[in-house]
C-alpha positions, 0 to 999 in steps of 0.5 A, spaced: 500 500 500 502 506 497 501 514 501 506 518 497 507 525 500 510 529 494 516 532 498 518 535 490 513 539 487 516 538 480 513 532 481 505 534 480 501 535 475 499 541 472 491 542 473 488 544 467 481 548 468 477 549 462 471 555 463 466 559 459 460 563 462 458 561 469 461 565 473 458 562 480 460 555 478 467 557 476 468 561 483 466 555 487 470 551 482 476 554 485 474 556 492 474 548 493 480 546 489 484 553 493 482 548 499 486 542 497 493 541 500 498 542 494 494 547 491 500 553 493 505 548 490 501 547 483 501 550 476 493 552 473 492 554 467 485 556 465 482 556 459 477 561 457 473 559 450 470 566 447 463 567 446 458 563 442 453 569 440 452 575 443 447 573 448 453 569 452 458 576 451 457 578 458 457 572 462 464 570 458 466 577 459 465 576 467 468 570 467 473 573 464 474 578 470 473 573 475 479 569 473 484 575 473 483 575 480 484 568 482 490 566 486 493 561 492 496 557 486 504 557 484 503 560 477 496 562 474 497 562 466 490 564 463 488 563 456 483 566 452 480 564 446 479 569 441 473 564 437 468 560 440 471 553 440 467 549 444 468 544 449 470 539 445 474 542 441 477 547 447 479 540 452 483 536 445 486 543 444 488 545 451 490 538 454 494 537 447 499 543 449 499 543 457 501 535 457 506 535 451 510 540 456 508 537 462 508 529 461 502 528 465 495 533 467 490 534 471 484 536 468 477 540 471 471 543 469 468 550 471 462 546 475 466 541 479 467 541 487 473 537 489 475 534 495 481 537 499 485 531 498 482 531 491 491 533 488 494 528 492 490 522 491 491 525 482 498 527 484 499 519 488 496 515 483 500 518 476 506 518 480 505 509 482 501 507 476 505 511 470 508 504 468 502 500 469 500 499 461 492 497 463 492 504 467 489 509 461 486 514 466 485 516 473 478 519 475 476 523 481 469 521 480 465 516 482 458 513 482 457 506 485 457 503 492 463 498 492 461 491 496 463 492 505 467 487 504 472 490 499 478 493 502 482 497 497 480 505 497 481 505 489 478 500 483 479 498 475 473 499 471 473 499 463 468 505 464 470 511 463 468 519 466 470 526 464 468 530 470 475 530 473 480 526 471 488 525 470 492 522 465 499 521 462 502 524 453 502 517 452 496 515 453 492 522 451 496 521 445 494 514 443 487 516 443 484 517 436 480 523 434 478 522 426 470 520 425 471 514 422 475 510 427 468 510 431 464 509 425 467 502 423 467 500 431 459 502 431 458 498 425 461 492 428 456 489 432 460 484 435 465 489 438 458 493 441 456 487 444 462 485 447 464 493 449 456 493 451 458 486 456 464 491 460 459 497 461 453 498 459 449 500 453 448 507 456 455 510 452 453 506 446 447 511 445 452 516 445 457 514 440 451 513 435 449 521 437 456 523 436 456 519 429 449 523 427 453 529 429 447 531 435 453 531 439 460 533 440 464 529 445 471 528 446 470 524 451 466 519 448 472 517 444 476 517 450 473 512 453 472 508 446 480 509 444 480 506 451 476 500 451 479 499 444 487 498 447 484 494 452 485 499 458 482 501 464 479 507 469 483 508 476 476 510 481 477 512 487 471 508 492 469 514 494 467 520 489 473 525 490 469 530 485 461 533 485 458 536 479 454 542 481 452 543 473 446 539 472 442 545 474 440 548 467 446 552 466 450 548 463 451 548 454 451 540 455 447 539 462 440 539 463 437 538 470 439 532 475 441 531 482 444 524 482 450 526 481 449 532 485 454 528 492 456 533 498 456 528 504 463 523 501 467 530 499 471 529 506 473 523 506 480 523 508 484 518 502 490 514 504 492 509 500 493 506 494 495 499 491 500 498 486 498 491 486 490 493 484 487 488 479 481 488 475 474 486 481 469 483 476 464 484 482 465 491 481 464 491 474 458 487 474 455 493 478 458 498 473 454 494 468 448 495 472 447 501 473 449 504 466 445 498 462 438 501 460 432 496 460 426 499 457 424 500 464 429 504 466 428 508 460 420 510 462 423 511 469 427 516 466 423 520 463 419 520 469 424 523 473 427 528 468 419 531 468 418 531 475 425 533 478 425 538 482 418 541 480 
């Protein structure tokens, strides 16, 4: 069992946050992440997207304006761009150029509260797992309830997230990014079952929307160039990370408090296993609980009607 203090701080990653026009959600975005212990001692680079319209002008502009107050980190480097990208298009560029520098990342979004231990646990885990090839990513989010009787403080999955996450240039760079990677692998049935077998059918809905251009997920094919390398998602067991964008606000959220979890966020971590293997239990449970029956989809949709009304 491994819990690394990082003595050097050479050795941390640098955090990457990505914002837009949410100035509420962006300050307490980094309120929290002032909170975790290595902040003073790492580099933030902060990418501001241009405005979509005119209707978003002002929001991005105070979001702007808030961020050049931002301090209790090493080093703050804003960039701002001068054209909307998206979010898609900001995140590939964005962590393409801070990980090529810096050989590893920390990547955030400006609706994500993290934990005070939320750079360590990150920091530890990119540190111990680097040359761990099944590895392809650390998470800080987590939604599943691990068994009682399971005694590591991190799990394997095939699954992956994007709501706050860590990854190495090597593994960012072996991801492909071209359409047509993702077309053969949706018109391979057999491929989409096995895939389907590990996670669910949930994110295969997505790939298709991503196909039919309805959608414009980089994650997507993060999490598919993934499964193809037969590779790994490192989770915490408890979350490390609390969305607070599925209010409404957001470009690609609609409204939703499942994911909404305060009560884990001071759950102190300790340790990690190098020796951590694969728990078909826990991935029998990730299957469940991201397979959608036609059950599940009706129980959905009466949910999305009724939240918070």
């Amino acid at each position: 069992m491994w819990g690394i203090k990082m003595k050097n701080n050479k050795l941390l990653a640098p955090i990457v946050l990505f914002v837009y026009n949410r100035v509420d959600h962006t300050k307490q975005t980094i309120e929290a992440l002032k909170k975790n212990r290595l902040a003073e001692e790492s580099e933030l680079f902060i990418f501001s997207d241009a405005p979509k319209n005119e209707k978003s002008m002002e929001a991005v502009k105070e979001v702007r304006e808030y961020i050049k107050t931002i301090n209790g980190f090493k080093n703050i480097v804003i960039k701002k761009a001068s054209k909307n990208k998206g979010l898609a298009n900001s995140v590939v560029a964005g962590v393409s150029e801070i990980v090529n520098k810096y050989e590893k990342v920390i990547v955030l979004e400006d609706d994500l509260i993290t934990s005070p231990y939320f750079l360590e646990y990150m920091n530890n885990a990119l540190k111990i797992y680097k040359n761990q090839d099944d590895i392809f990513v650390i998470s800080g989010y987590s939604n599943i309830s691990v068994p009682k009787e399971y005694k590591n403080e991190v799990y394997l999955a095939h699954i992956s997230t994007s709501w706050g996450w860590a990854i190495w240039k090597d593994r960012w760079f072996s991801i492909v990014w071209e359409q047509n990677f993702y077309r053969e692998i949706l018109e391979n049935k057999a491929k989409i079952k096995k895939y389907e077998k590990l996670i669910g059918n949930s994110r295969t809905s997505i790939l298709k929307a991503q196909l039919k251009n309805k959608v414009d997920s980089w994650a997507i094919k993060k999490l598919y160039s993934q499964l193809e390398q037969g590779k790994m998602t490192l989770f915490p067991v408890k979350t490390m990370v609390r969305n607070i964008g599925m209010d409404g606000s957001g470009v690609h959220c609609g409204i939703n408090k499942e994911f909404d979890k305060e009560s884990e966020l001071n759950y102190k971590f300790v340790k990690l296993n190098k020796e951590i293997k694969l728990e078909r239990r826990i991935e029998k449970i990730i299957y469940e609980k991201n397979n959608i029956t036609f059950i599940k989809k009706v129980l959905r949709k009466v949910k999305s009607k009724l939240w918070w009304k």
